[in-house]
Each structure stands twice: as C-alpha cells, then as structure tokens.
C-alpha positions in Angstrom: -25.1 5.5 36.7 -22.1 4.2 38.4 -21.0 0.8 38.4 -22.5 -1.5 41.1 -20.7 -0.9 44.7 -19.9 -4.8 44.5 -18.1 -5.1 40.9 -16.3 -1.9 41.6 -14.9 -3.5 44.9 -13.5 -6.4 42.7 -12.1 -4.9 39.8 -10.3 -3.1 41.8 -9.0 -5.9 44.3 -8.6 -7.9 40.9 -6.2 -5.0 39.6 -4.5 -4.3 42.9 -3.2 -8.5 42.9 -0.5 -6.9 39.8 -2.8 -8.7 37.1 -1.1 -9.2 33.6 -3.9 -9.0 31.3 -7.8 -8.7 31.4 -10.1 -10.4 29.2 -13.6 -9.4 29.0 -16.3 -12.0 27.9 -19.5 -9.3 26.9 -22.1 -12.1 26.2 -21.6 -13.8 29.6 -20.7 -9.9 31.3 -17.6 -11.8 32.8 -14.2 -9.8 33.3 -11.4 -12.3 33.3 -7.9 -11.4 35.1 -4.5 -13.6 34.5 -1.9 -13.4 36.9 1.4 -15.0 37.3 -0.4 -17.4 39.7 -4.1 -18.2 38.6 -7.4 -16.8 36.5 -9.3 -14.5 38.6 -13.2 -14.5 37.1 -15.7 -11.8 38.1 -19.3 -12.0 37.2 -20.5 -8.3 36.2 -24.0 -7.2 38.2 -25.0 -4.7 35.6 -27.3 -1.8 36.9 -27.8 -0.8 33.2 -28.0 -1.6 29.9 -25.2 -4.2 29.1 -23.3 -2.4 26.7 -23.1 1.0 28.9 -22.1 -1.2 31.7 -19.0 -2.7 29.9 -17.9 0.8 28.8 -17.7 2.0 32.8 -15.9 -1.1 33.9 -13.3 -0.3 30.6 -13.5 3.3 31.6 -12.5 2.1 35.1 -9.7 0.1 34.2 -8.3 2.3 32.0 -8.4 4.8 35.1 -6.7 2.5 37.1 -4.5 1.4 34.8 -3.3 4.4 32.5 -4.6 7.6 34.3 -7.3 8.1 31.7 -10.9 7.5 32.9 -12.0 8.3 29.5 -10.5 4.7 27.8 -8.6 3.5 25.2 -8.1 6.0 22.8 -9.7 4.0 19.5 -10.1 6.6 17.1 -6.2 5.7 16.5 -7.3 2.2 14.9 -5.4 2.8 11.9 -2.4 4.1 13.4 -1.7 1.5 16.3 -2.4 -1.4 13.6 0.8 -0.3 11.4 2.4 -1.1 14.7 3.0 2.7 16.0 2.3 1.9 19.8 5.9 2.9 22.3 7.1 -0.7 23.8 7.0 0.7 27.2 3.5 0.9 27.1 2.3 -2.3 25.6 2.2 -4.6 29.1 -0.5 -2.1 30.4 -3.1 -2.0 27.0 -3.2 -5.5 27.6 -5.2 -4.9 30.8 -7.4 -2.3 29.5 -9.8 -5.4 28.3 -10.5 -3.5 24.8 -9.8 -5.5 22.0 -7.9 -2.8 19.7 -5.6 -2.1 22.3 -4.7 -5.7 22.1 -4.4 -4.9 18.4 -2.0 -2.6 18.8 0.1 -4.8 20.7 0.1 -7.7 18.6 1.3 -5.1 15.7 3.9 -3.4 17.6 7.7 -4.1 16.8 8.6 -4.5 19.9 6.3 -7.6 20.8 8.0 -9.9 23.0 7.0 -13.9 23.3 5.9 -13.3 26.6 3.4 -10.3 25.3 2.4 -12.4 22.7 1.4 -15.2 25.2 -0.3 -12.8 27.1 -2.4 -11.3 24.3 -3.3 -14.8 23.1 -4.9 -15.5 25.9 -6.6 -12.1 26.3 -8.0 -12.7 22.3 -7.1 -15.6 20.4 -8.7 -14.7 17.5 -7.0 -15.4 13.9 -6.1 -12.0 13.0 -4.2 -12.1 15.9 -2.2 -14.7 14.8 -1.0 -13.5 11.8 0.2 -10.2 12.8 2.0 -12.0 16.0 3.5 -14.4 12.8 4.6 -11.1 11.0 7.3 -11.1 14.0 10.8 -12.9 13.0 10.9 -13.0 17.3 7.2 -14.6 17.7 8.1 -17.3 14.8 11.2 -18.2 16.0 10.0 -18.3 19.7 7.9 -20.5 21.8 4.4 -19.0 20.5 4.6 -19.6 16.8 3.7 -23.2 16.3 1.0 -22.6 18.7 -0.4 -19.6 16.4 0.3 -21.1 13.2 -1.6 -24.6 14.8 -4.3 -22.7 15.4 -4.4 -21.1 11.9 -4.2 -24.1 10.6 -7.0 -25.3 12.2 -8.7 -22.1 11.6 -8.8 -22.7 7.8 -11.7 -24.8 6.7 -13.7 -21.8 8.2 -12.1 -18.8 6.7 -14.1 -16.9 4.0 -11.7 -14.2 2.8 -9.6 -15.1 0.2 -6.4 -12.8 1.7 -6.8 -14.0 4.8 -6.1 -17.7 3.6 -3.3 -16.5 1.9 -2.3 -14.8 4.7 -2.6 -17.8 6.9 -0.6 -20.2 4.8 2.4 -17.8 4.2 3.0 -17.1 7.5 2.6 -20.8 8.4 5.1 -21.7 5.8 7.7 -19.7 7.6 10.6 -21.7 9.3 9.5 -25.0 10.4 6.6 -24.1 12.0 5.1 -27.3 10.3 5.8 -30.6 9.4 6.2 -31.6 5.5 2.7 -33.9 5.9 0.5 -31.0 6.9 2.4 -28.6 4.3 1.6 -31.1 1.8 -2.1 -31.3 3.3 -2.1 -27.6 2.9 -1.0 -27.7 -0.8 -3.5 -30.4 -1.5 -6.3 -28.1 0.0 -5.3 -26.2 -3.3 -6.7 -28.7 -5.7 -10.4 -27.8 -4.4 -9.7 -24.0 -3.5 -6.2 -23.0 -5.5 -6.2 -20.0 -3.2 -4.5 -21.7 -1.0 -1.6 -22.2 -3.8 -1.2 -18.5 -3.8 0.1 -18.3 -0.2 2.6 -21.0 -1.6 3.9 -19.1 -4.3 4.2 -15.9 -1.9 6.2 -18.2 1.4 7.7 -21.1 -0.6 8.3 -20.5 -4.3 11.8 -22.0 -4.4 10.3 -25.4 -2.5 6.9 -26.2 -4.3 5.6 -29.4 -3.2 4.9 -30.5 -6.5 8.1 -29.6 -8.9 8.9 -29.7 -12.4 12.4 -29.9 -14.2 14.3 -26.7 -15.5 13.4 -25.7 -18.8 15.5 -27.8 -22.0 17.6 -25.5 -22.8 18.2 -24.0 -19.7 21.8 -25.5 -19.5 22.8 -24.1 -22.9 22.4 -20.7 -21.2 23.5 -21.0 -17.9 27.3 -19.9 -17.3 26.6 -17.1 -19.8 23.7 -16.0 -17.3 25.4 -16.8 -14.4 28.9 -14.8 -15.2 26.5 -11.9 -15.4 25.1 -12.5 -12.0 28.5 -12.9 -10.2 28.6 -9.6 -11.8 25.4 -7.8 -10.2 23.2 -8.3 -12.9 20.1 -9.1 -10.8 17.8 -9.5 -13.7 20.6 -11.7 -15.2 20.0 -13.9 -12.0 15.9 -13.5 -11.8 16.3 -15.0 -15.5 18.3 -17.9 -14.8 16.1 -18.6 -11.5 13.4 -18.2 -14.6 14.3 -20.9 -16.5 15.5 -23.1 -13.5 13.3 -26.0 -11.8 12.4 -23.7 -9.6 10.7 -20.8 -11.9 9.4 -23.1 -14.2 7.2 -24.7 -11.3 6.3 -21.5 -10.3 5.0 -20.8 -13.9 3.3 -24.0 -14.2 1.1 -23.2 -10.5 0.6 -19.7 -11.3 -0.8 -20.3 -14.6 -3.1 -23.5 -13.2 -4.5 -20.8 -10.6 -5.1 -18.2 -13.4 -6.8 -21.0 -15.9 -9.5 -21.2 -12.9 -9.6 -18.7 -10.3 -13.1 -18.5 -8.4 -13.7 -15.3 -7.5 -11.5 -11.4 -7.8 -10.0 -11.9 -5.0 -7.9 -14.5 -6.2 -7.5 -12.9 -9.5 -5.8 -10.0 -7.3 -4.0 -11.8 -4.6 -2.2 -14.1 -7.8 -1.3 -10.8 -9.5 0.1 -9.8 -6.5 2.5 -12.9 -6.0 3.7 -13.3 -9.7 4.6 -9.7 -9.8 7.1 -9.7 -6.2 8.6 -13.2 -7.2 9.5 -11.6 -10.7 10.7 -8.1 -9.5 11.9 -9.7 -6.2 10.6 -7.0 -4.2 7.2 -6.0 -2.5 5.4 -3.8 -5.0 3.9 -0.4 -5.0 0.6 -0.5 -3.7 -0.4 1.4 -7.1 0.6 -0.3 -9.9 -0.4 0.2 -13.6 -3.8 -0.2 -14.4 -3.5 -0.9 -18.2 -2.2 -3.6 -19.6 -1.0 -2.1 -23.0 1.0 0.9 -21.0 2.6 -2.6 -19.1 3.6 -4.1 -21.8 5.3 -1.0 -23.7 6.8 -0.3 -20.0 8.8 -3.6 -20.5 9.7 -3.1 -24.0 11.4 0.0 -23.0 12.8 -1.4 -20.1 15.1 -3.5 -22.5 16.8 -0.3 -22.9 17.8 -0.1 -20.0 21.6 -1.5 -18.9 20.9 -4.5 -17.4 18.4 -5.8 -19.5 20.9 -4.6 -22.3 24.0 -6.2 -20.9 21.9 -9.6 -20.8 20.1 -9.5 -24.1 24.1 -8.4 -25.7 24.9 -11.4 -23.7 22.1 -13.5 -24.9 20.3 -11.7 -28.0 18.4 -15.2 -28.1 16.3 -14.4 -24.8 15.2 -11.1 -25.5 11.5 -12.3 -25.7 12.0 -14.0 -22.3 13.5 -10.7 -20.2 10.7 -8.9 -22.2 8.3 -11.6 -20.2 10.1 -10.7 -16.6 10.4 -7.4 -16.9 6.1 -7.7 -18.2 5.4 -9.7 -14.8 7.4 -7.8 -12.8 5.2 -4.7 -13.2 2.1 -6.8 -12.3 0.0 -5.5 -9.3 -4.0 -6.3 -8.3 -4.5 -2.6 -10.2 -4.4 -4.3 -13.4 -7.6 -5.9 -12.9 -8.7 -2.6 -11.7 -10.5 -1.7 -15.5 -12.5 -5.2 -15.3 -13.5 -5.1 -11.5 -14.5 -2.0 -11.4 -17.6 -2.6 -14.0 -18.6 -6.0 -12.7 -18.8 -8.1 -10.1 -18.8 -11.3 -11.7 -17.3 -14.5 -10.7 -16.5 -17.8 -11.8 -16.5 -18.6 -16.3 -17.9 -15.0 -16.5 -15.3 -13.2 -15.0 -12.7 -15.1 -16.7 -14.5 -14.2 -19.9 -14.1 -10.4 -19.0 -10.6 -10.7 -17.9 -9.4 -12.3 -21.1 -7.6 -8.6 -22.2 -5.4 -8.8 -19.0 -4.8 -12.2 -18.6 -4.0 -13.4 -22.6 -1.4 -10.8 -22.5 0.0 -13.1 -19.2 -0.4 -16.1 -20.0 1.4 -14.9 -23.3 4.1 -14.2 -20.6 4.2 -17.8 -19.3 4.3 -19.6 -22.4 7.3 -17.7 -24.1 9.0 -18.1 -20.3 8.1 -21.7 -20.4 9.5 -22.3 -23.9 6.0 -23.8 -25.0 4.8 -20.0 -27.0 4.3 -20.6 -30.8 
C-alpha cells in the first residue's frame, strides 16, 4: 500500500525546500527536516502497519534523494563503519533518515564540522560521538567539546566497559576538558578503575596522580639517552620506563589488574599496557600463551637493539626482558582463561593467576621492588 496521498505531498514539499538532513522519530511516526532556516515537522498518517510505513517513506526519500527507490543499501554495515563511504556523497545519506547511513558518515574520513553538526542533530547518540572524536578535524573544530560534553555526561549510564574507555580517551584529547572534570573523571576510577584504562591509553605521560622516577634511574640515564639520540627506540621506551612517567603508569596499571571487575577490563588493560610498551597499536591477534610470550622476549634480547642496550647496560637486562614481555601483551592472552569460564570478580582473578603472576612479575622487576 502506498503511502497516504497527504504525507507523500509533504515529504516531498519538505525535500523540494533543499533540506540538509532528515531525522525520523519511529515512536511518535514524525519525519523531522532541518534546513538552513528552520525545523520542518511532519506528523506521519500511517495506512499500515507502523514499521512498513516508515520503510515507504525511507524508500521515498531515498528515491528522491539518491535515485534508488529501493533504500539505503545496509547490508554494507560493516564496510561503511571502517569509514569506506566517497565524500561526495555523504551530504545526501544524511537525508535518507536511516540511521547507518548516518553511520557511515560519521566514520568517513572526509567528515567536515559542518557534517558532523548535521549528523548530531539527525542522531545524537554516543556512538556517534566517539567516532566523530576519532577525527583530528571534528576535535579540533567547533563540534568536539560539544560531543565530548555530552559523553561526559553520557557516562554514569554506559554499561560496556570499551565504550567507557572509549569515551574517556577520546575526551582526553586536546583540551576538550578542563583539568577539574579530568580529575573528576580519574576519580570516577576509584569506584570503577575502568575508567583508569582510558587514562593510560589518552594520557599516560600526564597521570593525574604521579609518582617519582625510579632511584636509580639517574645512575642510568645519559648512558640510555646516548643510545636514543642514536635510534635506539627501546633504548628510549626504557628510559621513559624508569622515568616519573612509566613508573606511574606501572603503579595504575598494576592497581587495575590487583582488582579488575569483570573480562572486559582484564582485556581492555592488556590492551593499553601492551601499545604504551611497544609504542604502537597492536596486532589484533596476539599470543595466546603466556609461556611462548615470555620465551618470545628472551629471544628478543638477541636481537640488536636490545643487544646494543643490555652491552650498554648489562645491569638492566631483566628490565628490557620486562618491556619487550609487555610489549607483546594483547586481550588474546586471556583468551585460554575466558574461553572456559565466565567468571567475574575474586573468581576470575583466581583463574587468571597463570597470566597475570607472570605480569605483575613484569612490574615489580620494572619498578625495582621484585625480590
């Protein structure tokens, strides 16, 4: 059944006024237009079921609007979310009323502020946000405090442990806020230390809560830093190591890991430690047991760098042996453990013990404190 003779006389008057985006309310069956000059609001008559309704007016504005009666091709979910959609085409999706074609704008490349403003006000939904933060142009322009304000305020009702570290990564990002809610935020982390992990992922070298370079830090600094100045990098991920800055990192890492609540975290903290130590974003699969790790970064040792640095410095062999352990850490380590339970809380940390002794073995001998 066609739509109603009246609501497909004012979609199409609303379309022909050069609208910008459409927004499409399905409880109240409402189809909201923005224009450069005012909100245009049409109140749907429905001759039909509800659901089959909305799906002709979408298959009428995609008509009008890209040629195709049929809609918005969705079966291309995954592909338009890694941000595969051509920039010429974005301005139009966001009239199409469908909510992944406003996906796919909010993950393309070539997302300007003004697209961004657009699809905010078409869906201004949280997982919006954070992809429109993924764009250096959307943080540094006139949308990104109001996404990461909304984030913020977002939080106390966010379930999924990624998504809050999502959320306060990509808040932490330029100066999107001010040092009392970043401290509020890192406070949050005493009750719910998941929020410590987006921390350690967007602000490692600026913890709010620091501790002092490890003792004898000084006694091996010019020798570590000549070898920096010289392109050794794990020379310089050493001395960062032992610096203020590492040893704070250590000292939250290891306070999340002493308690985490659930796998998620367990995963999302393996995940941080391992890019701060290998300074780069990780393969998405890593090593899944922990022995095989460890003899991984035993050999490593071998290898020039780490051989130019423990010549160097024969004294801090069991400390690159430590970085070059974390820096092979991924969420697949855990893999063994998760994938035969699905406990939480003290029982899960019982059943983890084989993977995370071995680490926290790690961040004693890297914190001077291993006996």
């Amino acid at each position: 059944m066609p739509l109603s003779t009246e609501d497909n006389l004012r979609l199409n008057v609303m379309l022909a006024s050069q609208v910008d985006a459409v927004r499409i309310d399905e409880g109240r069956m409402i189809v909201y237009g923005l224009t450069a000059n005012n909100e245009a609001e049409i109140k749907l008559n429905p001759n039909c079921k509800d659901e089959q309704y909305i799906r002709q007016v979408r298959e009428l504005l995609s008509g009008h609007v890209l040629g195709s009666p049929g809609g918005y091709p969705v079966y291309l979910k995954r592909w338009t979310r890694m941000g595969q959609m051509k920039d010429e085409s974005l301005s139009d999706l966001l009239k199409l009323g469908e909510p992944e074609a406003i996906m796919a704008v909010v993950c393309a490349p070539g997302l300007t502020n003004e697209l961004a403003r657009l699809a905010w006000w078409a869906a201004p939904e949280a997982e919006h946000a954070r992809r429109m933060l993924e764009n250096r142009l959307i943080v540094q322009g006139s949308m990104g405090k109001e996404l990461a304000d909304f984030l913020i305020e977002f939080l106390p009702f966010e379930e999924d442990p990624y998504a809050i570290v999502r959320s306060v990564r990509l808040v932490l990002q330029a100066d999107l806020v001010d040092e009392q809610t970043r401290k509020a935020l890192w406070d949050r982390g005493k009750k719910k230390n998941v929020f410590r992990i987006g921390f350690l992922e967007a602000s490692a070298g600026n913890l709010p809560e620091s501790l002092p370079a490890r003792e004898d830090a000084e006694q091996y600094a010019a020798q570590l830093q000549a070898l920096a100045g010289a392109g050794n990098k794990l020379a310089a991920r050493l001395q960062r190591t032992l610096s203020a800055e590492g040893q704070s990192f250590l000292d939250t890492a290891e306070a999340i890991l002493r308690k985490p609540s659930n796998q998620e975290v367990v995963c999302a903290l393996m995940n941080a430690v391992g890019n701060y130590f290998s300074d780069q974003q990780l393969p998405e699969q890593g090593q899944q047991d922990i022995e095989v790790l460890l003899a991984e970064a035993e050999f490593a040792c071998t290898e020039d760098e780490a051989a130019a640095v423990i010549a160097a410095l024969p004294a801090l062999r069991a400390e690159i042996v430590a970085v070059q352990t974390l820096a092979r850490l991924t969420d697949e380590i855990c893999t063994p453990v998760f994938a035969r339970t699905d406990a939480m809380g003290t029982v899960m940390r019982k059943k983890l013990e084989p993977v995370t002794t071995p680490v926290f073995r790690q961040f004693a001998i890297l914190r001077g404190t291993a006996s």
